[in-house]
C-alpha positions in Angstrom: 47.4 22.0 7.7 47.2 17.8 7.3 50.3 16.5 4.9 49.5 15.5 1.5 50.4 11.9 2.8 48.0 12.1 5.3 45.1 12.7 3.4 46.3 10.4 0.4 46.4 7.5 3.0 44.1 7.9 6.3 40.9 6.9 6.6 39.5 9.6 8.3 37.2 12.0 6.6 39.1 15.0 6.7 37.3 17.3 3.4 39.2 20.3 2.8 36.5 23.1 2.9 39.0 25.7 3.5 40.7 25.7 0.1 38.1 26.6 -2.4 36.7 29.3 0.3 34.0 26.7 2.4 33.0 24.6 -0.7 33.6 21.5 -3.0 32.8 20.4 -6.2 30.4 17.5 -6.3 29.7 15.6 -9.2 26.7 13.4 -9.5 26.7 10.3 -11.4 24.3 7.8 -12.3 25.0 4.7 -9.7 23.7 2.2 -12.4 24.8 3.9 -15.7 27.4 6.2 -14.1 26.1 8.9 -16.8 27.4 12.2 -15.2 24.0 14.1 -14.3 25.3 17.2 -13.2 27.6 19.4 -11.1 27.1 21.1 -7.7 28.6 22.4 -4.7 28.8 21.5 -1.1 29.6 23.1 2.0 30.1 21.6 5.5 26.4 22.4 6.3 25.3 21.2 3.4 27.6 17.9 3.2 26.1 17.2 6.6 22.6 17.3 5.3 23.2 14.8 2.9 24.4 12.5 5.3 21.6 13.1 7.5 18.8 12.8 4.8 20.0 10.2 2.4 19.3 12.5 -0.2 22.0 15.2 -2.1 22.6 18.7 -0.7 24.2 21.4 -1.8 25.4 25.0 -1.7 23.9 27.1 -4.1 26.8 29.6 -5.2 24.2 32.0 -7.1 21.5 32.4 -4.4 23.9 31.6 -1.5 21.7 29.2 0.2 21.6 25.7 1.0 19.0 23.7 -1.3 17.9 19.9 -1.1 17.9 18.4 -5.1 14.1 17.7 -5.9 12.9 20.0 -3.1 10.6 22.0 -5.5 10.6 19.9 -8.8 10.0 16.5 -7.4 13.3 15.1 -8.8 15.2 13.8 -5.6 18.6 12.4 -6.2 19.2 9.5 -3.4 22.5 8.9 -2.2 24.0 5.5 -2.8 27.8 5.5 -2.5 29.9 9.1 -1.7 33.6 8.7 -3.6 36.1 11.2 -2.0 39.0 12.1 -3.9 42.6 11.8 -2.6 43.0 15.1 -1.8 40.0 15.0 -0.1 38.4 18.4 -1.9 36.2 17.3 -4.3 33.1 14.6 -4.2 31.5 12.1 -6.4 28.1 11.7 -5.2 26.6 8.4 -7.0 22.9 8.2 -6.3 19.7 6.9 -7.9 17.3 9.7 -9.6 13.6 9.6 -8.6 11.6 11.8 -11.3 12.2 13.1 -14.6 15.8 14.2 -14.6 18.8 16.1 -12.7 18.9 19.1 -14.7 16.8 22.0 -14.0 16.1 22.8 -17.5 13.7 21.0 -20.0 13.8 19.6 -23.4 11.7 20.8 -26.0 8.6 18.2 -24.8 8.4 20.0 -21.6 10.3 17.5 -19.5 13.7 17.9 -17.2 16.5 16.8 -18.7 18.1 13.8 -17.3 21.5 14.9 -16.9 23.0 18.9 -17.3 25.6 17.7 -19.8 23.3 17.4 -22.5 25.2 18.9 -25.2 29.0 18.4 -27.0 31.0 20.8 -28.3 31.6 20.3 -32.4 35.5 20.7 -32.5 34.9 20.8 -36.4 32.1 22.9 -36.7 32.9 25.1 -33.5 29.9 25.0 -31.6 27.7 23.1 -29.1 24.9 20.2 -30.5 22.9 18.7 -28.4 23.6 15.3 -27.7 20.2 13.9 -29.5 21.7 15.6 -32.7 24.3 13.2 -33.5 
């Protein structure tokens, strides 16, 4: 197992697969806005196919499979800058959306959502709103 210190300070890649059971959490963030767009999963396959496409990966954790973002709905997410945190298990993927939006769902005019976080939680009132709402 590498030190703590080792994988604060080195600059070797050195992601920690083996502690969350082969994946990492990957957030993906706007490069320009840095709005966060969503959250995914990678594994070592799937890490690797982002490198070698240019475009974001990931393991899907409900159909336990590897999937490209935009492979089906058109909406690619292109790597620009990969962040790795200093414990070198989770990632901040910071790319440039082509198409309608990240999320896989749609608003009520039929389009993807830009980003997955599209709702708050109402401390006050208890309950989610959706962002447009105010």
């Amino acid at each position: 197992m590498t030190a703590p210190t080792d994988l604060e300070e080195t600059r070797q890649l050195a992601l920690q697969f083996e502690k969350r059971g082969g994946i990492l959490p990957v957030i993906v963030q706007d490069h320009q806005s840095n709005e966060i767009l969503m959250l995914g999963y990678t594994n070592q396959e799937a890490f690797n196919l982002t490198l070698s496409v240019g475009k974001a990966a990931f393991w899907s954790t409900s159909r336990k499979r590897l999937w490209v973002k935009g492979e089906t709905s058109g909406n690619e997410l292109k790597i620009k800058e990969i962040l790795v945190d200093c414990d070198q298990d989770a990632l901040i993927y910071k790319v440039s959306l082509s198409g309608e939006g990240s999320c896989h769902t749609r608003n009520s005019a039929g389009k993807f959502r830009r980003s997955c976080f599209y709702r708050w939680y109402d401390k006050e009132r208890g309950e989610l709103k959706k962002k447009e709402e105010g």
